[in-house]
N, C-alpha and C positions, 0 to 999 in steps of 0.2 A: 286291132289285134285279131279279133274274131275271122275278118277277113281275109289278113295273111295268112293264116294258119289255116283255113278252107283250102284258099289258092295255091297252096305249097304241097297241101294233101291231094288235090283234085288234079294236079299236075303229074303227080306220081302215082295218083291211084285214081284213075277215071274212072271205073268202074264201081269204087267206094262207094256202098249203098249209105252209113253211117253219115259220110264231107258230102253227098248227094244231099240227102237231108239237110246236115248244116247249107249249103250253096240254097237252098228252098228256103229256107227261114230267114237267110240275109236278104234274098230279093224280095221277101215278101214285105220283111220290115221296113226295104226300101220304097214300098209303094211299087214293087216290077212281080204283081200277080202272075200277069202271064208267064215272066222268066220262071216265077216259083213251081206253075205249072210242069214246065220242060222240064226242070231236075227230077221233081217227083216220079214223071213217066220216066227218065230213064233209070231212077231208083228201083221201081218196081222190072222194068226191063232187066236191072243187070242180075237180079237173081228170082228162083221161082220156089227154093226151097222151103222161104218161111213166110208162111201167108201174111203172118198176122205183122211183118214187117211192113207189106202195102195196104195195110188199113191205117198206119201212120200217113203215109201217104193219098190217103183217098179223104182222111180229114184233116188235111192242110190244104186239099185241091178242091175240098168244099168249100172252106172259107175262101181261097183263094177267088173260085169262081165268084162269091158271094160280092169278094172285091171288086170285081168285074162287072158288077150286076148282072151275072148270065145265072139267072135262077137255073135253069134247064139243064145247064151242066150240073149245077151243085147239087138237082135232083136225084141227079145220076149218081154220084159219088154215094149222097146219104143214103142211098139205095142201097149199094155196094153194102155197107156198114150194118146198114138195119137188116140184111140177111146175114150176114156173117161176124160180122165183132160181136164183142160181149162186153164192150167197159159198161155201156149205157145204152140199153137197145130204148132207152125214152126219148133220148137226146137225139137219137138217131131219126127217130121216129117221125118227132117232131122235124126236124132240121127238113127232112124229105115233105110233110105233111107242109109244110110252108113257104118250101119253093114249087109242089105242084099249084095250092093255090094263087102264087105271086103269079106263076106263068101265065093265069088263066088272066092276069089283067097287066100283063105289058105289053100288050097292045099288037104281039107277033102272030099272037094265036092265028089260024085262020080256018074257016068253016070244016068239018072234016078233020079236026086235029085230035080228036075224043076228049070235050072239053068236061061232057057228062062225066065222063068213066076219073078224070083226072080229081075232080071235083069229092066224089062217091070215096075214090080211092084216099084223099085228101082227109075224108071226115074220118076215114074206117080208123087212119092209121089216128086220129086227134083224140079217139074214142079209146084209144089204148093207150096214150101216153101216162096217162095217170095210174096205170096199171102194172107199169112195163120198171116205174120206180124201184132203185132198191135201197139199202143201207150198209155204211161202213161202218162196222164197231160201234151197232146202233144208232150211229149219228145219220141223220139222210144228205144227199146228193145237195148243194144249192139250187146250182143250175138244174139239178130234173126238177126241185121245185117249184121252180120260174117257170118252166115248160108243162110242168103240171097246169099249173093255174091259168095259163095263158092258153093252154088246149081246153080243159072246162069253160074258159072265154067264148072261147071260140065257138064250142057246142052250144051253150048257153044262147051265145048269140046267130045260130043257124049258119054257120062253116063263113062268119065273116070277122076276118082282124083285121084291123088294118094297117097295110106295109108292115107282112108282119119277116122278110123276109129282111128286110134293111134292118127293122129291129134286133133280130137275131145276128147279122151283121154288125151292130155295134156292138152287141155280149161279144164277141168274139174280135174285137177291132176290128174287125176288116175293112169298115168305113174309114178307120186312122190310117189306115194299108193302101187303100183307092188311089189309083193315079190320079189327079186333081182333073183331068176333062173328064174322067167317069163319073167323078162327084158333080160336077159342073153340067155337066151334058145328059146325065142318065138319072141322077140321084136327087138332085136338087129339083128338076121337076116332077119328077113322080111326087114329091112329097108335096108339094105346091101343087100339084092337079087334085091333089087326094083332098087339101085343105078347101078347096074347090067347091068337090063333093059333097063335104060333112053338112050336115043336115040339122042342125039346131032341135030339141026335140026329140031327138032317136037317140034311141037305144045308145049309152055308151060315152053319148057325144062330146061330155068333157074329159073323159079320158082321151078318147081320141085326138081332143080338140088338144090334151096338153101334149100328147105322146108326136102331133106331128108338130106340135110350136118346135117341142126340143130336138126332132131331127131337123127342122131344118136350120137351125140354131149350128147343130154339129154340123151340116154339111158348108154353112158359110165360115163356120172357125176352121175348117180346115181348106178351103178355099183360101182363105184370107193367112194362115199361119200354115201351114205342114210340117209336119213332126220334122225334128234338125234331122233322123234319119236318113230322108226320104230323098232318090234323087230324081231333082225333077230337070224335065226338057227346057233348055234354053230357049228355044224358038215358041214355047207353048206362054202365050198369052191370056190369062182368064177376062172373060169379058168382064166379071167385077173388079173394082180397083180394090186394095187391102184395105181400107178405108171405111168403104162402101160396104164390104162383108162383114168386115169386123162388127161393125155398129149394128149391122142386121141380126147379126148372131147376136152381138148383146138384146136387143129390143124382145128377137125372141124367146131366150131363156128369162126374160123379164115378165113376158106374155105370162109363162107356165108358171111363174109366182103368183101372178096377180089372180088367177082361178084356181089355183092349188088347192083350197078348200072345198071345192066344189067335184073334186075328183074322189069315186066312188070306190073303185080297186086298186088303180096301178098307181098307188100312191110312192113307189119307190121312183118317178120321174122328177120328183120336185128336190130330192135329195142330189140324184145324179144333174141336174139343172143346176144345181149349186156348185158341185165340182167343178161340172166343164166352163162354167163361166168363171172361177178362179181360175180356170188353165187358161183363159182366154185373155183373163185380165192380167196374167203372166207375161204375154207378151203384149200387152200394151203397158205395161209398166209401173202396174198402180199396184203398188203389194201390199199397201194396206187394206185394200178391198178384198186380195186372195187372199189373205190372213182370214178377213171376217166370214167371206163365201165358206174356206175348209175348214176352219173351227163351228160352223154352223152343221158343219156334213158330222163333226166329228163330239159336235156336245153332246148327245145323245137326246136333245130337246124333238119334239114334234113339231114339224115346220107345216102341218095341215092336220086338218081332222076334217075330214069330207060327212057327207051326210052318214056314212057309216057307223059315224063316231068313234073311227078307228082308232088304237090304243097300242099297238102290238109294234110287231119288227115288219120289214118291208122285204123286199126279194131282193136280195143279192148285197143284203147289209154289207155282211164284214169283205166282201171281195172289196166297195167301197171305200168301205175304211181303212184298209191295208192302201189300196191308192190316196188315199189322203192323206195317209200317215205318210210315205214317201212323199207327198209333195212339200208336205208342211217339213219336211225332213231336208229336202234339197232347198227347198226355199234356204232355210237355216244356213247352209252351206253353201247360198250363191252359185245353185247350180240350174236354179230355175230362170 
């Protein structure tokens, strides 16, 4: 329906900055970043009057990019943003402060690309996300919270996150968006070269150690499943079989239970590790296990207590819950 009603509009009114929009949002959610990309440019092309009309589009073309893995574009976009929007100059902050540092290690950079200054400029803006927070009807932001915390990470730990640019990619699905060979080709080893790296010992390690089990957990359930949205190329072969991903992805969200306790801050991985592996178990067919994975997400029991002794609510609880509750909702209604 969505689609007709674009198509019918955008036929008659090509220049429609509003069905430009819509046409952005349907290719996005079909996995066609790039197409999302074009509309948005020529949404901002077809008029110059109201600025803050293409700051909607410059934060669809950041996640878009994000989908893309082309940090460097999406730098640009949050750039746009963090000098001129005003919803969340935190969100912005960060969003730019995480693809300057992603860029400095995918591998493109080369001698002469001012990886100092990108670096420098990285921390400046990390140093100010916690600052940059505001509140509605004295309630605060979620997501600047999450961005808070994970910028103090970052300072804490001398301007290093890790894949924190994928990370920020899944807050935003843009990973559920990725055309399956940019998951496959771009995504899925970064995250595996990084688990490479980790260092047993340092600083951090089992968070990291859980935060890239569960990316790459998410990059083989959607390898192995993509959203019924999405449409994908006939001719496009993944070198995994569904099979083969599936089972990876399970073992991996399996991984992030089994050290769950030993995880010192981002204790909200092991919760979202529970979801996506009922989504996963969705399509393999076992709904007795998504039953017990999203009733786990949604009892409100502690599924870790790391050496913190943590006690408290986790980052981006009720966005969570609100997804669980819809699963457990369409479960019910055999639409899962």
């Amino acid at each position: 329906m969505a689609t007709r009603i674009v198509k019918w509009n955008l036929k008659r009114y090509p220049t429609g900055v509003f069905f430009l929009f819509g046409a952005g949002r349907l290719a996005l959610v079909r996995s066609q970043p790039a197409r999302a990309i074009e509309f948005h440019t020529r949404a901002m092309a077809a008029q110059t009057q109201y600025r803050n009309l293409h700051h909607v589009s410059y934060w669809e073309m950041a996640i878009a990019n994000l989908a893309l893995a082309d940090v460097r574009s999406s730098a640009e976009c949050w750039k746009v943003l963090e000098q001129e929007a005003t919803w969340s100059k935190s969100i912005y902050s960060y969003g730019r402060a995480v693809c300057l540092l992603a860029s400095l290690e995918d591998g493109e950079s080369k001698e002469g690309d001012g990886d100092k200054e990108k670096r420098e400029e990285a921390l400046r803006l990390m140093k100010l996300v916690p600052t940059l927070r505001q509140k509605i009807a004295g309630k605060s932001i979620p997501l600047e919270k999450f961005v808070a915390r994970k910028a103090r990470k970052c300072i804490a730990q001398k301007g290093r996150l890790l894949l924190p640019a994928l990370e920020l990619s899944v807050v935003f699905l843009g990973i559920a968006h990725a055309p399956r060979r940019i998951v496959e080709e771009r995504m899925l080893p970064q995250v595996r070269s990084a688990l490479v790296e980790l260092k047993e010992g340092a600083q951090g390690y089992w968070d990291d150690l859980a935060l890239a089990r569960y990316l790459e957990g998410l990059c083989l359930r959607y390898i192995a499943f993509p959203d019924p949205d999405v449409v994908l190329d006939p001719a496009e072969v993944p070198a995994l079989s569904r099979d083969e991903a599936a089972q990876g992805a399970k073992a991996c969200f399996e991984a992030v239970f089994k050290d769950s306790e030993k995880i010192e801050l981002d204790h909200h991985i092991v919760y979202h590790a529970h979801y996506e592996l009922g989504r996963l178990l969705v399509c393999l067919g076992d709904e007795a296990e998504v039953r017990r994975h999203l009733e786990l997400v949604l009892s409100g029991r502690y599924l870790e207590v790391g050496p913190s002794g943590r006690k408290g609510r986790y980052s981006m609880e009720n966005a969570l819950h609100m997804r669980a509750n819809a699963a457990v909702e369409a479960l019910h209604q055999k639409r899962l």
